[in-house]
N, C-alpha and C positions, 0 to 999 in steps of 0.2 A: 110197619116196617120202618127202621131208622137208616138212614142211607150216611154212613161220612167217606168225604171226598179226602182222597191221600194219593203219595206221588206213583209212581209206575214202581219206582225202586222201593217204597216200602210195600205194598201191596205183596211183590215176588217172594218180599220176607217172610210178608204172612202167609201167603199160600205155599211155603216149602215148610212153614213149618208147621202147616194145619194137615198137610201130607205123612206127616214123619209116623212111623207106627203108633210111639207113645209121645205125643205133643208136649203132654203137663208135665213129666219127666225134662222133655227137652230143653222147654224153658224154665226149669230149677237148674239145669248147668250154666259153664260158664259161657256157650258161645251166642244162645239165644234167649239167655237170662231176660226175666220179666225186668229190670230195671231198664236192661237194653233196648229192650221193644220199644216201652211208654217215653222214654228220653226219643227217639227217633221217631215216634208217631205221638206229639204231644199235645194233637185236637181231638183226641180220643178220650171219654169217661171211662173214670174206672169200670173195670169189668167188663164194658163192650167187646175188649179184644181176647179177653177169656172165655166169653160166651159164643164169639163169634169162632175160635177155633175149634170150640165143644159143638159146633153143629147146630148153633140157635138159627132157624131161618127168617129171624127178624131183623135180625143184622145183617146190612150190607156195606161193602164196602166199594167202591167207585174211583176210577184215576181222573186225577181233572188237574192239568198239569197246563202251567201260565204257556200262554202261545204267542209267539213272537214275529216281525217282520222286519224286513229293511226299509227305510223311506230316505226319500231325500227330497230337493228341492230344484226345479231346474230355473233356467236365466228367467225365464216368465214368472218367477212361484208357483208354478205347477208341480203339485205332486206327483214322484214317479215312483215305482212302488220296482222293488228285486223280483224277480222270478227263472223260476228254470222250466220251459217249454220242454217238449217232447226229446227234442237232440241233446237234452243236456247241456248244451252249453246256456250259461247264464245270460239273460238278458233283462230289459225292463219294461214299465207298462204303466200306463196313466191308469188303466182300471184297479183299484184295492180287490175286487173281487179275482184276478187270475196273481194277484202278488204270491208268492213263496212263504206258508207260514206254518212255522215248528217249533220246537221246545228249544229251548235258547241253545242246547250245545251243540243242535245244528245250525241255527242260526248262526255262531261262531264264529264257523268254519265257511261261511261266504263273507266275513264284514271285512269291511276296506275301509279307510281312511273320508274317502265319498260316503258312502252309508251309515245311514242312525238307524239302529237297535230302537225299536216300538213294540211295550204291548201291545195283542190285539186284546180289543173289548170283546168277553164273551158274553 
């Protein structure tokens, strides 16, 4: 079995278009053209994504999409890490294990001016 890792969003592509009655048809048009696929899934070998919509179960495909946090620094250099607890409202934490950690466009939508954007290492 060959496993390639791709984003959430191309993933949804291929599984609408591994659903569709006639797939090989679908991507000879213009909306799911084979050029469009392989340009937007470009760690992919020839053929994998053709085999993989034809029903090959050797091919898998897997999301593995970069994971992000907030860090900062406090007066001590102590690391303090973002999180949103049970209430939702946001607060912080010396432990990296309870920090708030998701795909950057949610990470986005907490960053302030205090907080630095960090990959996590997976």
């Amino acid at each position: 079995m060959k496993t390639y890792c791709i984003t959430k969003k191309q993933l949804d592509v291929i599984e609408e278009v591994k659903k569709l009655p006639n797939p090989f048809v679908a991507i000879m048009g213009e909306r799911y053209g084979i050029p469009a696929l392989y340009n937007s899934i470009s760690n992919i070998p020839d053929g994998a994504l053709l085999r993989y919509i034809g029903g090959d179960p050797t091919i898998k495909f897997e999301v593995k999409e970069k994971l992000y946090l907030l860090h900062r620094l406090d007066r001590k250099s102590r690391d303090i890490y973002f999180y949103i607890p049970n209430t939702g409202n946001p607060e912080h934490t010396f432990s990296k294990s309870c920090a708030f950690i998701a795909p950057l466009e949610d990470i986005k939508r907490w960053v302030t001016p205090a907080w630095e954007i960090k990959e996590v290492n997976a």
